[in-house]
N, C-alpha and C positions, 0 to 999 in steps of 0.2 A: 148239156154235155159240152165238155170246153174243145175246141180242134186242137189235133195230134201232129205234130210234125216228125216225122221218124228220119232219127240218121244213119243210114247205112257204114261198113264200116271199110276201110282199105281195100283193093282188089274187089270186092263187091261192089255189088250196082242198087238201085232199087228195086230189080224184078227179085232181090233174093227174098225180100218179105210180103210179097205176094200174099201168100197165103193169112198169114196176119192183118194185113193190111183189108185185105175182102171182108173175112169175120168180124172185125169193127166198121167196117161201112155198114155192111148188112144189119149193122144196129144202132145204123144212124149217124155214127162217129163221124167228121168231116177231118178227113186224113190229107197232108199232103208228104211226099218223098221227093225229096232234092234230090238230086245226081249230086252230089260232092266226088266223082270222080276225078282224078289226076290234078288235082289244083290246091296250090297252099293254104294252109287254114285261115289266114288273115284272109283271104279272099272266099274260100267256103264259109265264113263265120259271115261276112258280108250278105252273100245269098241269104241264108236263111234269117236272119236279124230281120231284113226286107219282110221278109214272109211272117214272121212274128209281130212286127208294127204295123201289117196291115189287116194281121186277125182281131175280129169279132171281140176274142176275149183274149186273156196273157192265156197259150195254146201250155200243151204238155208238151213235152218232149224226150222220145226215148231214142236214145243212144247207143248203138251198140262198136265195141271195140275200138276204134280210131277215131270213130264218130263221136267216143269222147270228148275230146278233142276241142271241135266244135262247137261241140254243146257247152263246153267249161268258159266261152266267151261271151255268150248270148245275154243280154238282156231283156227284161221283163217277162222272163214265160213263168207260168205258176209251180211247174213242180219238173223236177230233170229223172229221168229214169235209165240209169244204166246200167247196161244189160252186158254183164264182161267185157268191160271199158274201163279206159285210162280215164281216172281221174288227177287233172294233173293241172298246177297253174302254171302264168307265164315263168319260163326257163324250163322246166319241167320237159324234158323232150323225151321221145319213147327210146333214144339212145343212153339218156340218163337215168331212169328208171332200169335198163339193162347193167349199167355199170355199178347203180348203189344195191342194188340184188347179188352181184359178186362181192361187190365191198363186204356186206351184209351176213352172207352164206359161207364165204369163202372157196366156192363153187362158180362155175359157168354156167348161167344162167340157162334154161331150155331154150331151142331158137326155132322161128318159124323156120317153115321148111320152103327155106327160098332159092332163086337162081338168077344172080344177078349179070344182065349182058353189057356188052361194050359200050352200050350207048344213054347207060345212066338211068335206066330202068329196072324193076325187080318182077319177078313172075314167082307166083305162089305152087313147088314143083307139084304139077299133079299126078304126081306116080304116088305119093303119099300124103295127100293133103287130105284127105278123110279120115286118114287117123287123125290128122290134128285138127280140124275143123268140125267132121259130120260124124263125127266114131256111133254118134247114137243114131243117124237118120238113116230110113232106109234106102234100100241101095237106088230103086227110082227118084228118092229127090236128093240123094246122094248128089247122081251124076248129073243132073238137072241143074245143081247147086254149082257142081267143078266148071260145065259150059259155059255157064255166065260171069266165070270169076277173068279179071282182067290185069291188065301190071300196072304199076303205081310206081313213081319214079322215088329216086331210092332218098332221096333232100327229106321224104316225110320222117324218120325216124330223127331227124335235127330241128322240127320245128313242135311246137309247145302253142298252147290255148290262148288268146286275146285276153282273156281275163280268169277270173276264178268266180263263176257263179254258184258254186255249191256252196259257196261261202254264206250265203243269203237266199239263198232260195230252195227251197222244201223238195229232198231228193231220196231217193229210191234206190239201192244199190241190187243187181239181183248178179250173185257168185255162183257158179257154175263146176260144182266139186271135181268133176269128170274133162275140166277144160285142160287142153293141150298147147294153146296160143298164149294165155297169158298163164307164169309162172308164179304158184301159190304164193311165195313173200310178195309179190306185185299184189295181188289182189287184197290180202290183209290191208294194204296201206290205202288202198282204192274204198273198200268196205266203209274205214274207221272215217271218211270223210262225210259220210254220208249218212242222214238221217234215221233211216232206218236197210235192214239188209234181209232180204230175201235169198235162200238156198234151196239150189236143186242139184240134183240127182242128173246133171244135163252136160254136155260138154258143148264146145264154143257157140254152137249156134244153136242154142234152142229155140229161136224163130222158124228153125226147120222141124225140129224134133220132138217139141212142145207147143206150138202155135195155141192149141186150146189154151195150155196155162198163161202163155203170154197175153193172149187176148184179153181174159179174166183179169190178170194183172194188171195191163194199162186202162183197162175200162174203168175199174176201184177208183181212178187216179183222176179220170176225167171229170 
């Protein structure tokens, strides 16, 4: 079984895939979860690249949402799995992706439900971020899920991938019919990049709401 590197996504931490993360150990998987918290991709793509060149074998890596990102820079892992995520290469920035969705639509793209303060920071509002994050998990890991959610300085939505790995390297895409954070023409364009595509019935975070399927899923892949 090859080891899993999971990348968490924006405002989240690692404790959000907890639950995932234990159900693959318990079956042997040797897991590890970076913080990529508050830090530019060139320098989270640094972290984990470390951790991939000193794996055993080229690891899996699943990716969820911003943690795209990341993952689109990495070399030598054997297969990417993203999990309602930007797939994007260098230029590519989630601000750009916003603006060719309006070119695209001719509409204003859906927006996360953010609140941005004076000092260059964003906070994911939690008066309604269950709608657009947990709409399917129940209301205990619901609010379990809001606790640990954190601000992320607002430069991420200007910065884009080190590289373009899904270019070469054997990738997973799993869409999320019921997601509220990324906007359907986004996901189309993320889908078409990627090997093969997996659809659920899930909204943004089915690592809270589906863990058995996700588990299943990345096990396949190990």
């Amino acid at each position: 079984m090859r080891p899993l590197i999971v990348l968490h996504g924006s405002w989240h931490q690692p404790a959000h895939f907890d639950d995932v993360v234990e159900r693959l150990r318990r079956d042997g998987a040797e897991v590890t979860v970076p913080d990529l918290g508050a830090r530019p991709i060139a320098e989270t793509t640094r972290t984990v690249q470390e951790i991939v060149d000193k794996a055993a074998e080229p690891p899996v890596v699943l990716a969820h949402s911003f943690g795209g990102l990341t993952a689109s820079g990495l070399q030598g892992t054997s297969h990417l799995i993203y999990l309602a995520a930007i797939v994007s290469e260098p230029g590519e920035t989630a601000q750009y992706w916003i603006e060719r969705t309006r070119e695209e639509t001719g509409r204003e793209p859906q927006q996360l439900p953010l609140i941005f303060d004076d000092e260059g920071w964003t906070h994911l509002d939690l008066a309604v971020v269950r709608e657009a994050m947990y709409a399917d998990c129940t209301d205990a890991v619901a609010e379990r899920a809001t606790t640990l959610l954190r601000p992320e300085p607002v430069t991420i939505f200007d910065e884009s991938p080190e590289g373009s790995a899904w270019k070469d390297t054997p990738t997973t895409y799993v869409t999320c019919t019921e997601d509220r954070a990324l906007v359907p023409e986004m996901v189309v364009h993320f889908a078409a990049r990627c090997d093969t595509t997996v659809t659920w019935r899930a909204s943004h975070s089915p690592y809270l709401s589906r863990p058995v399927e996700l588990a299943t899923l990345v096990r396949e892949r190990l």
